[in-house]
LUMRO-594281 format. One record per residue (C-alpha): x, y, z; chain; residue number from 1; residue in three letters. Coordinates in Angstrom, 1 decimal. Example, Ala and Ser with C-alpha at 12.3 -4.5 7.8 and 13.67 -1.06 7.14 Angstrom:
<nodes>
+--------+--------+--------+-------+-----+-----+
|      x |      y |      z | chain |   n | res |
+--------+--------+--------+-------+-----+-----+
|   12.3 |   -4.5 |    7.8 |     A |   1 | ALA |
|   13.7 |   -1.1 |    7.1 |     A |   2 | SER |
+--------+--------+--------+-------+-----+-----+
</nodes>
This chain:
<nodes>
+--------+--------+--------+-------+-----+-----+
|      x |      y |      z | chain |   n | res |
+--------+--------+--------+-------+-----+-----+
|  108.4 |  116.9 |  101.3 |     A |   1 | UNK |
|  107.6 |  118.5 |  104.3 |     A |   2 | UNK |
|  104.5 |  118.3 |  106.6 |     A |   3 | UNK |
|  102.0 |  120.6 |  107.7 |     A |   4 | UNK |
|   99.8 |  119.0 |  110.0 |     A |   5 | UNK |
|   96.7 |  120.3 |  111.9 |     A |   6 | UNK |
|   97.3 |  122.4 |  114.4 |     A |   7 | UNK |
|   93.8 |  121.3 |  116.6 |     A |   8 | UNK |
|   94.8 |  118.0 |  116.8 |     A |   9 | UNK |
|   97.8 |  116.3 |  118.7 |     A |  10 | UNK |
|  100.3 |  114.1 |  116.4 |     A |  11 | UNK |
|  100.8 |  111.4 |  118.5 |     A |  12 | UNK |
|  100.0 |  109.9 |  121.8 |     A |  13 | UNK |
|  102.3 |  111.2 |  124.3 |     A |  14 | UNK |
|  104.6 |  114.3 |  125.3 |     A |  15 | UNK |
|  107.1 |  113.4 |  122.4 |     A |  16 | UNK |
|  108.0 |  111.6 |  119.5 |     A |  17 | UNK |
|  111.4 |  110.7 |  117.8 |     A |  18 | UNK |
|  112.1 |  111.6 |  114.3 |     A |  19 | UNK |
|  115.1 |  112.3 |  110.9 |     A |  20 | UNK |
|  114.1 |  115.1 |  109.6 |     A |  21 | UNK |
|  116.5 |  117.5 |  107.4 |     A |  22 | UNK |
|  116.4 |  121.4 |  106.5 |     A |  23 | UNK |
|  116.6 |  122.1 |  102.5 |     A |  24 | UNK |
|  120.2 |  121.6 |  101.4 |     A |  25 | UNK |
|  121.2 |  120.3 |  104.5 |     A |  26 | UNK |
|  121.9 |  117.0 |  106.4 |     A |  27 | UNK |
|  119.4 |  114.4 |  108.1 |     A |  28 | UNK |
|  119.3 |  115.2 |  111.9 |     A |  29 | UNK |
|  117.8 |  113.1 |  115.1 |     A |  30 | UNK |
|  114.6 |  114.8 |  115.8 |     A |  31 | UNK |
|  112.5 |  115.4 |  119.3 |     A |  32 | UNK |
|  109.4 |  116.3 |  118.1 |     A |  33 | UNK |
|  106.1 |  117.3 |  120.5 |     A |  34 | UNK |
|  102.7 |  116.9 |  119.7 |     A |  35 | UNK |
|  102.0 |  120.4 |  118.5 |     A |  36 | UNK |
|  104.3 |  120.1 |  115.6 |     A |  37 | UNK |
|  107.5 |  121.6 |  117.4 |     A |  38 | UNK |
|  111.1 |  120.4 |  116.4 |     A |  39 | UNK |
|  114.3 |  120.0 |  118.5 |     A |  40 | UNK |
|  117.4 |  119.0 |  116.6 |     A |  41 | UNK |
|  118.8 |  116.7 |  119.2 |     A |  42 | UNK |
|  122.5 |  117.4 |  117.5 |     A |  43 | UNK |
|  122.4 |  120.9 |  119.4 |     A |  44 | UNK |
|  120.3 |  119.7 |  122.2 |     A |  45 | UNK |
|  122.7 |  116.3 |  123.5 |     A |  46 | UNK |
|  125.6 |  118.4 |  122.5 |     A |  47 | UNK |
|  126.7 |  115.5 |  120.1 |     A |  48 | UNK |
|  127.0 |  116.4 |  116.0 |     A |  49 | UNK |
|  127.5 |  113.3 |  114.9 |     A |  50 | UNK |
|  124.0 |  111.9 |  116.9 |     A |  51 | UNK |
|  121.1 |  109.6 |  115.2 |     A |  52 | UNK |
|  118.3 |  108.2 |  116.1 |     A |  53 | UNK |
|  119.5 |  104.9 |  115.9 |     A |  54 | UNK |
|  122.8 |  105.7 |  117.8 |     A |  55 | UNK |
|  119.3 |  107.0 |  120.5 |     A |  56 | UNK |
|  118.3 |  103.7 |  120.8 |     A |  57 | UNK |
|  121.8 |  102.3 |  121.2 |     A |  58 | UNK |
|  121.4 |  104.0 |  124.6 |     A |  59 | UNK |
|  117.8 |  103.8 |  125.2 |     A |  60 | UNK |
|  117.5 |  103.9 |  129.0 |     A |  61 | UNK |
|  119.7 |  106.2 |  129.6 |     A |  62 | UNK |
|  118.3 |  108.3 |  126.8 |     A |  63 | UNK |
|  114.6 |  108.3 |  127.1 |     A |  64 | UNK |
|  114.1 |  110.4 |  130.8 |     A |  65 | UNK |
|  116.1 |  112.9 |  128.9 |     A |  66 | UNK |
|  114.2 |  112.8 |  126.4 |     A |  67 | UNK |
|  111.0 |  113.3 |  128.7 |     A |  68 | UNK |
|  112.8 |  115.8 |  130.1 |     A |  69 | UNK |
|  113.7 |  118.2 |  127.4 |     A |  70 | UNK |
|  109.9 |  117.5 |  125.8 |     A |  71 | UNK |
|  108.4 |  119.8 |  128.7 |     A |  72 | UNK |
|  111.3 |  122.1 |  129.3 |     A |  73 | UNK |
|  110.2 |  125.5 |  128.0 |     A |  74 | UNK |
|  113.5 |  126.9 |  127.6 |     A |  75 | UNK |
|  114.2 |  124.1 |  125.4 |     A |  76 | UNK |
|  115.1 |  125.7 |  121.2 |     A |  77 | UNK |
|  112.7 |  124.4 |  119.1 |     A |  78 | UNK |
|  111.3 |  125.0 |  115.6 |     A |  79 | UNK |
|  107.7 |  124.5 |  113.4 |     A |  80 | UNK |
|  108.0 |  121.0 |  112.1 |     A |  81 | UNK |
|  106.4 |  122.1 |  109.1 |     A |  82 | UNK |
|  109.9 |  124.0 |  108.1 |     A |  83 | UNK |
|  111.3 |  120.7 |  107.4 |     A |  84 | UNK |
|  111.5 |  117.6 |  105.4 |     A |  85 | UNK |
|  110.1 |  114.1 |  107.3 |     A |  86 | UNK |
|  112.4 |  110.8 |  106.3 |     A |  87 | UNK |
|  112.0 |  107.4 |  107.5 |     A |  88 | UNK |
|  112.1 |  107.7 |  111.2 |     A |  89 | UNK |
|  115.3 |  104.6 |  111.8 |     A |  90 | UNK |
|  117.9 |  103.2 |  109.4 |     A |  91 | UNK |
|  117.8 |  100.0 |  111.2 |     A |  92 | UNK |
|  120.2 |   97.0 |  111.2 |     A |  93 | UNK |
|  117.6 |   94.3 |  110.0 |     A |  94 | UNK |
|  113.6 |   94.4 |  109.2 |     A |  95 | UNK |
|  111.7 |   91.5 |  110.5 |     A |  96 | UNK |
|  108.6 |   91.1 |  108.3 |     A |  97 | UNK |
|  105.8 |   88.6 |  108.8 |     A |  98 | UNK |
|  102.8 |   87.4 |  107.1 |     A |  99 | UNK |
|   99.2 |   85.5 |  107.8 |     A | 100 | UNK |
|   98.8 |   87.5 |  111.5 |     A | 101 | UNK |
|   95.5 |   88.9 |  111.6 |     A | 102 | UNK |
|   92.9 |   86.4 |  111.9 |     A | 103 | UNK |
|   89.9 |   87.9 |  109.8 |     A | 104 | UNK |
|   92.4 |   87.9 |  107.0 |     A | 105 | UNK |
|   93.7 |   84.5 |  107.1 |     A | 106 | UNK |
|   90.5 |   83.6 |  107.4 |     A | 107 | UNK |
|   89.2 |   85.1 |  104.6 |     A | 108 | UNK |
|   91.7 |   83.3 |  102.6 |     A | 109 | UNK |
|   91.0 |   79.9 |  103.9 |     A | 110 | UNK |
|   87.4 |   80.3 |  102.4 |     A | 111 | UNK |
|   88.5 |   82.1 |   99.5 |     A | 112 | UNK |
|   91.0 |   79.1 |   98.2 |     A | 113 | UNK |
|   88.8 |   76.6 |   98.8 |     A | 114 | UNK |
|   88.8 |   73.3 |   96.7 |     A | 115 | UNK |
|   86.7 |   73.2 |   93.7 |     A | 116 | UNK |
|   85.3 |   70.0 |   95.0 |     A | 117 | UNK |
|   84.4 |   71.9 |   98.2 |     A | 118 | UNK |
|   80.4 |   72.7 |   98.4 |     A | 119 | UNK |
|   80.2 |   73.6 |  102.1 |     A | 120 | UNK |
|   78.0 |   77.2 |  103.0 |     A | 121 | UNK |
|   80.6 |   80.0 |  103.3 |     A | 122 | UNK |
|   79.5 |   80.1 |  107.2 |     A | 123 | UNK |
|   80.3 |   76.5 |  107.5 |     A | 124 | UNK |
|   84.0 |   76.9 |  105.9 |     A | 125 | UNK |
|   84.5 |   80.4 |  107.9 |     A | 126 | UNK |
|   83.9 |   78.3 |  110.9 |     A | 127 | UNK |
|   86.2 |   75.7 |  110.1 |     A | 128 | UNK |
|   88.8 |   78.3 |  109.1 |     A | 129 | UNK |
|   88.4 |   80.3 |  112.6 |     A | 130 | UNK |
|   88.7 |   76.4 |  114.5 |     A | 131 | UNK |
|   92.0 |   76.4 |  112.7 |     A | 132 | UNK |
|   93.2 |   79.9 |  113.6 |     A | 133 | UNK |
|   92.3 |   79.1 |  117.2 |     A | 134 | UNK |
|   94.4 |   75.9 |  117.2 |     A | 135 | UNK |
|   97.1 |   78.2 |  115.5 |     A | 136 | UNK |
|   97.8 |   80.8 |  118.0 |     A | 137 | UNK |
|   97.6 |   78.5 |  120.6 |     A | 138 | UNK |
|  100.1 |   75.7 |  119.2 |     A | 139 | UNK |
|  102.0 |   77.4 |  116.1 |     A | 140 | UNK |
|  104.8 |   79.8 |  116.0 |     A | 141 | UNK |
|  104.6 |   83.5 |  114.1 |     A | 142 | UNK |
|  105.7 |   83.4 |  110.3 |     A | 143 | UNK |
|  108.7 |   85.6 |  110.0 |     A | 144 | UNK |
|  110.6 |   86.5 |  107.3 |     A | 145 | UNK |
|  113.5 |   89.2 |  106.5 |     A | 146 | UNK |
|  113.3 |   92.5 |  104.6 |     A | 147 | UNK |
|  116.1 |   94.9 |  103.6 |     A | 148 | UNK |
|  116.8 |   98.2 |  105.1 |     A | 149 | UNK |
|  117.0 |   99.9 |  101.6 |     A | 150 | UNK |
|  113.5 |   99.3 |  100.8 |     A | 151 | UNK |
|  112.2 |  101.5 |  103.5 |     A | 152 | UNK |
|  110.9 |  105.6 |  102.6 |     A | 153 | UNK |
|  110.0 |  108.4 |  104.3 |     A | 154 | UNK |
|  106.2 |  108.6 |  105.0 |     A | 155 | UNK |
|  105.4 |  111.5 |  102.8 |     A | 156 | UNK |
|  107.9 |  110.1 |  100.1 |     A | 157 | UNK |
|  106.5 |  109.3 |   96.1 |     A | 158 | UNK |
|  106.5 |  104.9 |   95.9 |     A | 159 | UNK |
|  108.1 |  104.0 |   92.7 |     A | 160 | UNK |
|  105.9 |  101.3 |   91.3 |     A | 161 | UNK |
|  109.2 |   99.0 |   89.3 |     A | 162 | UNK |
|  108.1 |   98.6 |   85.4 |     A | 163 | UNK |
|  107.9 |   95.0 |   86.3 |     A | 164 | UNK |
|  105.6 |   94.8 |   89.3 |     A | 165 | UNK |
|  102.5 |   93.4 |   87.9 |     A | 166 | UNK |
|  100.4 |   93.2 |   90.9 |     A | 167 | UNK |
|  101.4 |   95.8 |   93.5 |     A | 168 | UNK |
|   99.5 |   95.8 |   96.8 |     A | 169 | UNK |
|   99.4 |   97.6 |  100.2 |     A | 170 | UNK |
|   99.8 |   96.5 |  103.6 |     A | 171 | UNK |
|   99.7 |   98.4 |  106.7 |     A | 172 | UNK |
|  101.2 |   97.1 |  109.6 |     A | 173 | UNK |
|  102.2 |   98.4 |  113.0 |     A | 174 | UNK |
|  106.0 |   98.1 |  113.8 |     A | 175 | UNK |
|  107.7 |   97.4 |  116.7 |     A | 176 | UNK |
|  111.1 |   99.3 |  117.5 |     A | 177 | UNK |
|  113.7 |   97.4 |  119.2 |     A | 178 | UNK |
|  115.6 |   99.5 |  121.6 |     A | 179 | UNK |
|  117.6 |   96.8 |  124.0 |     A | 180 | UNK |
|  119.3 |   94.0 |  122.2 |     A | 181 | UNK |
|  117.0 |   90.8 |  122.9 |     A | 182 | UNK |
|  118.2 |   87.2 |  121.8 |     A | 183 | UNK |
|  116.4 |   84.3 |  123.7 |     A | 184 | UNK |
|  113.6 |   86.4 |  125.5 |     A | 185 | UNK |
|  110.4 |   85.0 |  126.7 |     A | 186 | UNK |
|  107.1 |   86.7 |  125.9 |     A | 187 | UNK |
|  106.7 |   88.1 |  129.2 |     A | 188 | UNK |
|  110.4 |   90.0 |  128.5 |     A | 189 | UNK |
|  109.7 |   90.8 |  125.3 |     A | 190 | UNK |
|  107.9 |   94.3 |  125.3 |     A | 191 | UNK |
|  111.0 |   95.7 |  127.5 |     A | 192 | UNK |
|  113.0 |   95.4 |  124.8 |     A | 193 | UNK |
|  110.6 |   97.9 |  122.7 |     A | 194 | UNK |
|  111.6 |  101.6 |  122.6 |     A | 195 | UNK |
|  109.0 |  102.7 |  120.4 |     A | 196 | UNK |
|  106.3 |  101.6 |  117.2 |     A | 197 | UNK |
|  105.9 |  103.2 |  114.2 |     A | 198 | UNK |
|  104.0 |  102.9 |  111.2 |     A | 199 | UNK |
|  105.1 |  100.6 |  107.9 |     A | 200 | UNK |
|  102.9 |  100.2 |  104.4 |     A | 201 | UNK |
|  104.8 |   96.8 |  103.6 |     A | 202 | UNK |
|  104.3 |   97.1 |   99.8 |     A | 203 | UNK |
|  104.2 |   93.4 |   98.1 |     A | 204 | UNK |
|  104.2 |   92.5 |   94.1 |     A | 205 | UNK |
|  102.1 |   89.9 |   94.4 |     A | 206 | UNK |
|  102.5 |   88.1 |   90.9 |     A | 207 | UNK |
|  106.0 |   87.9 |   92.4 |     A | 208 | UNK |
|  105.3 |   86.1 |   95.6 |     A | 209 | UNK |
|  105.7 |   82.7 |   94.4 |     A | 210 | UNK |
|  108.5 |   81.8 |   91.8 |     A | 211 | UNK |
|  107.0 |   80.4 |   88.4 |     A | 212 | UNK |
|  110.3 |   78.8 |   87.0 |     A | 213 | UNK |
|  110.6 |   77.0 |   90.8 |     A | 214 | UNK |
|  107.3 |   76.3 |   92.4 |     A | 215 | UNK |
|  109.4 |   74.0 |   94.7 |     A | 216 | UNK |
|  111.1 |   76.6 |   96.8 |     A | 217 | UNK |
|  108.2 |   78.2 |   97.6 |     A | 218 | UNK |
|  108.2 |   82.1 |   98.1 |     A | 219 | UNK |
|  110.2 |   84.9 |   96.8 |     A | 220 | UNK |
|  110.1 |   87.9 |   99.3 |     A | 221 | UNK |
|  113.6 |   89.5 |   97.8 |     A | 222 | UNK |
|  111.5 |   90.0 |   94.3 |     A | 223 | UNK |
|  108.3 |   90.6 |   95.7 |     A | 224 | UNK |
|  108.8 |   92.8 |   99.0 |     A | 225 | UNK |
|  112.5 |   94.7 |   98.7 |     A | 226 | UNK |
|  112.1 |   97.2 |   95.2 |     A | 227 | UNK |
|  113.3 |  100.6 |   97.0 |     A | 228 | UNK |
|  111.1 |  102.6 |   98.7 |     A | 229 | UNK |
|  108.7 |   99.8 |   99.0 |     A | 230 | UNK |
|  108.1 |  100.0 |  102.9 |     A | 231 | UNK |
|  106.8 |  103.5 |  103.8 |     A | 232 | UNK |
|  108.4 |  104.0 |  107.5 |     A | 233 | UNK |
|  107.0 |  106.7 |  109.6 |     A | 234 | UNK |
|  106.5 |  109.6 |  110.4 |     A | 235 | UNK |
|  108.3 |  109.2 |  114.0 |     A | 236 | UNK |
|  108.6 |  106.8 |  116.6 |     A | 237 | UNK |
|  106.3 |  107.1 |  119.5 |     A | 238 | UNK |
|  107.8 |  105.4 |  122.7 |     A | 239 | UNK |
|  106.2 |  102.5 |  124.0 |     A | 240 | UNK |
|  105.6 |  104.1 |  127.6 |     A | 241 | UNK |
|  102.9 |  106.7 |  125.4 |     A | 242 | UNK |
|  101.1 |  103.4 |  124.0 |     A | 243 | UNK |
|   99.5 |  102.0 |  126.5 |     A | 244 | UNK |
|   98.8 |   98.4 |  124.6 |     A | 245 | UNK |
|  100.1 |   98.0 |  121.3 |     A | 246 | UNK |
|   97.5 |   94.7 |  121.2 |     A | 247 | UNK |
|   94.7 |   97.4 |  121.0 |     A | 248 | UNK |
|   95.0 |   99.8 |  117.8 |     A | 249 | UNK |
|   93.2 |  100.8 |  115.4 |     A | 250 | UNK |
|   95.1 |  100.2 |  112.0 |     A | 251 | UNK |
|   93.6 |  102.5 |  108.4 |     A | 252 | UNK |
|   94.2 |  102.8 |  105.5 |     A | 253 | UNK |
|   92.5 |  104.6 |  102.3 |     A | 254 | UNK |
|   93.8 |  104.5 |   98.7 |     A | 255 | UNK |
|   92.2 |  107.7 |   97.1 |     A | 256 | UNK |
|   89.9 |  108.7 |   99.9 |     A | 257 | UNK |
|   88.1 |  105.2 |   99.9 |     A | 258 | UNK |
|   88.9 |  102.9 |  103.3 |     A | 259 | UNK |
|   90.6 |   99.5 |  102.2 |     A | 260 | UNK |
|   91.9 |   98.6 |  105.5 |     A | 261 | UNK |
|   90.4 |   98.9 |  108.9 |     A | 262 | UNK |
|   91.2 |   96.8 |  111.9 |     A | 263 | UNK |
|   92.4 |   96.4 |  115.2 |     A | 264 | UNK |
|   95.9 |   94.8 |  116.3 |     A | 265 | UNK |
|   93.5 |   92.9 |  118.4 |     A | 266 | UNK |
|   92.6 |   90.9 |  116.2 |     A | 267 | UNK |
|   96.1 |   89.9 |  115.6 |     A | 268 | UNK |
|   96.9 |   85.9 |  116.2 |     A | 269 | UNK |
|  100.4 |   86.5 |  117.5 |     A | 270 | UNK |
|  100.8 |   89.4 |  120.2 |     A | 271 | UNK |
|  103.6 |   92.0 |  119.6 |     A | 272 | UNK |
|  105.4 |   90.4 |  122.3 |     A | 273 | UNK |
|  104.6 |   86.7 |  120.9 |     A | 274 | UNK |
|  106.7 |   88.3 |  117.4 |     A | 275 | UNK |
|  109.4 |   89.8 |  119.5 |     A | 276 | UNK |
|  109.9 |   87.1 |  121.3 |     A | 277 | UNK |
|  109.7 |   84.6 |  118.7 |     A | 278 | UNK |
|  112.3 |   86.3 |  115.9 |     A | 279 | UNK |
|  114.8 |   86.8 |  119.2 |     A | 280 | UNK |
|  114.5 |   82.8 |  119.4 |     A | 281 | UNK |
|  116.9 |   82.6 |  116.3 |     A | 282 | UNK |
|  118.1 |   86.3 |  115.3 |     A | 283 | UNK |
|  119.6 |   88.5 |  117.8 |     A | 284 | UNK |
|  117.7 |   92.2 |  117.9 |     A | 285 | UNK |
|  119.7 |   95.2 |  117.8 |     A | 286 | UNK |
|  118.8 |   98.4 |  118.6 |     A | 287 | UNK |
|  117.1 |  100.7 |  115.6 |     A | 288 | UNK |
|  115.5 |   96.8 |  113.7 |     A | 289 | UNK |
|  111.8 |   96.6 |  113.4 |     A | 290 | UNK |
|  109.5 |   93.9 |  113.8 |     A | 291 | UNK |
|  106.8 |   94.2 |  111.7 |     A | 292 | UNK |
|  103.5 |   92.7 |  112.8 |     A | 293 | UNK |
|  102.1 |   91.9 |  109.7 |     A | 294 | UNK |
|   98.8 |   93.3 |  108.0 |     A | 295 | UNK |
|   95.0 |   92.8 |  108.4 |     A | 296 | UNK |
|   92.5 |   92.0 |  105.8 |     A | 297 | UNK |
|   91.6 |   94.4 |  103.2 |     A | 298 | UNK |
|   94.2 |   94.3 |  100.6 |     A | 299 | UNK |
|   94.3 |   95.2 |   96.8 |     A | 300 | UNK |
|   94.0 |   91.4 |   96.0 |     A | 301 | UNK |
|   91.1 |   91.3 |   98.6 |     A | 302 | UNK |
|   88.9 |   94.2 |   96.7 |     A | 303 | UNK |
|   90.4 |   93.3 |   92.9 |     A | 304 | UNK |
|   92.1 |   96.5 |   93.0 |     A | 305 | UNK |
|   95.9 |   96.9 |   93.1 |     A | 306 | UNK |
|   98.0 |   99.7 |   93.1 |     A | 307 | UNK |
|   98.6 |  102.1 |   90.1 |     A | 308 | UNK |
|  100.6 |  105.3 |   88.8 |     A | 309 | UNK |
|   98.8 |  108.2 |   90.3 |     A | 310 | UNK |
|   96.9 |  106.5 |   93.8 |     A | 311 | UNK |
|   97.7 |  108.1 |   97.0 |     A | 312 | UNK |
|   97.6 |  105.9 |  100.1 |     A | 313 | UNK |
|   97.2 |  107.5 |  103.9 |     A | 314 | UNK |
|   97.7 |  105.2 |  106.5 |     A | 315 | UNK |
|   97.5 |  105.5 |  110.6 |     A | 316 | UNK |
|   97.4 |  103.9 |  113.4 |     A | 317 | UNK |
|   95.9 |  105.3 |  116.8 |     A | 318 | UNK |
|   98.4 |  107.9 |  118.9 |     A | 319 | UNK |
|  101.6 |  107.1 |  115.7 |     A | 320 | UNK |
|  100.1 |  110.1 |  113.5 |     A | 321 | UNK |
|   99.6 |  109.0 |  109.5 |     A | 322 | UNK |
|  101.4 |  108.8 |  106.4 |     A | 323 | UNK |
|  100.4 |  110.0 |  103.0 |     A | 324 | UNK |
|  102.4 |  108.2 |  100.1 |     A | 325 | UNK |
|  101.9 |  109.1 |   96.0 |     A | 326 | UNK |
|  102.3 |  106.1 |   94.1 |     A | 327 | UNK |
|  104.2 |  107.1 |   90.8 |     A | 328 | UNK |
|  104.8 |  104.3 |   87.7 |     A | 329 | UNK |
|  108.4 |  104.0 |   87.3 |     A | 330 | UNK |
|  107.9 |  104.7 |   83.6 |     A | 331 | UNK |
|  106.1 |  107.9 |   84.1 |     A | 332 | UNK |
|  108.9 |  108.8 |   86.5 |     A | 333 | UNK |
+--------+--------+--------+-------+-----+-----+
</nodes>
């Protein structure tokens, strides 16, 4: 589908965003898109046809003060974005995913699985649970697992709920954009080999999570996390130098109008550049991959409500614009 945002309000923070976007009937094209909903096809622009964005952040530094440049230049062709179709911003290389980073939500699952032995006051376990998320970020590493490439969607995309998904949930979650190879870097490198963030709803069937026929081997995040179109990516990426601390966002998301998720990254356990840092310890990052920063409390499990054929999820995160997603059963489909 295409968009047709506001025009009173900007899109994103900064003087431009990157985006794939594509014209009825005709190819996906890198995007330079400013905050009053202009397009420039960056095909025309860079003088190279067969451009993308990920073949942008292949050449990152070079690219970006042209990028700057062309944003502000008035004689520069552009177009309404609302003439064209929005698709997931980056086909990246490899997805980084990670789980049990936001500390009111791990919290709130210590005290939630608590033994049935266990007759402590709520405040008493909460504190014990927020001793244990202190000791965490100061002595344990991030929780990071991979995801496929094929199960990411444009923002504005229908989710196909799979006939066998019992539990389907949300979770927003602000993504990191890797745009300078990174293997080995400390924390304090880390955030210079960001090009951008973006926004990710990392769906999850949670009756999946944990194999049945195995309980031994523990979880299952093929089955439960990579159905297609099962990670909402967009709309653009906004370059790091427009986000001014990626520790400091405000993450929401409403399913149907109602808020279900509401939170700051500060309230993360493991910084952005902690998760950078730490998935470059093993993996090495390439250019276009995303490291996803995993997702605050307030999920379907959380409020006893999980997704279902008709809901309609919009999601944003301060200065990286929204996303509105239609979930559709795959039955009805």
């Amino acid at each position: 589908m295409s968009v047709k945002p506001e025009a009173a309000s900007a899109l994103f923070a900064g003087p431009f965003a990157l985006a794939t976007l594509s014209a009825p009937e005709s190819p996906a094209f890198p995007a330079l898109v400013t905050p009053d909903a202009q397009v420039t096809d960056l095909r025309s622009a860079l003088a190279d046809t067969g451009l993308s964005v990920r073949g942008l952040l292949d050449d990152w530094d070079a690219v970006a003060p042209r990028l700057a440049a062309l944003a502000v230049d008035d004689a520069a062709a552009r177009r309404p974005l609302a003439e064209f179709r929005v698709h997931a911003p980056v086909e990246p290389r490899q997805v980084f995913q990670s789980g049990a980073n936001y500390r009111q939500h791990v919290i709130d699952l210590h005290v939630a699985h608590r033994a049935p032995d266990d007759g402590r006051p709520e405040a008493e376990r909460r504190a014990e649970a927020a001793g244990i998320m202190d000791r965490r970020a100061a002595e344990d590493l991030p929780y990071v697992f991979i995801g496929l490439p094929s199960a990411l969607t444009g923002p504005y995309d229908d989710v196909v709920l799979p006939a066998w998904a019992e539990k389907p949930d949300w979770e927003l979650e602000l993504a990191a954009v890797i745009g300078r190879p990174a293997h080995r870097v400390s924390v304090q490198e880390a955030l210079d080999h960001v090009a951008g963030y973006t926004i990710a709803n990392d769906l999850t069937d949670r009756a999946t999570v944990f194999r049945r026929d195995m309980p031994q081997i523990g979880t299952d995040w093929l089955r439960s996390k990579n159905a297609p179109g099962f990670t909402p990516l967009g709309p653009w990426i906004v370059p790091a130098a427009s986000i001014a601390n990626p520790d400091d966002l405000r993450l929401t998301l409403r399913l149907n109008g109602e808020t279900m998720q509401d939170e700051s990254t500060k309230d993360m356990i493991f910084s952005v550049a902690r998760m950078v840092s730490y998935a470059s310890r093993t993996a090495r990052l390439l250019p276009g991959d995303l490291v996803l920063t995993g997702s605050p409390a307030g999920n379907g499990m959380h409020w006893g409500r999980l997704l279902r054929d008709g809901d309609v999820m919009d999601a944003s995160i301060t200065g990286l614009g929204a996303q509105r997603t239609r979930c559709v059963a795959e039955a009805a489909r």
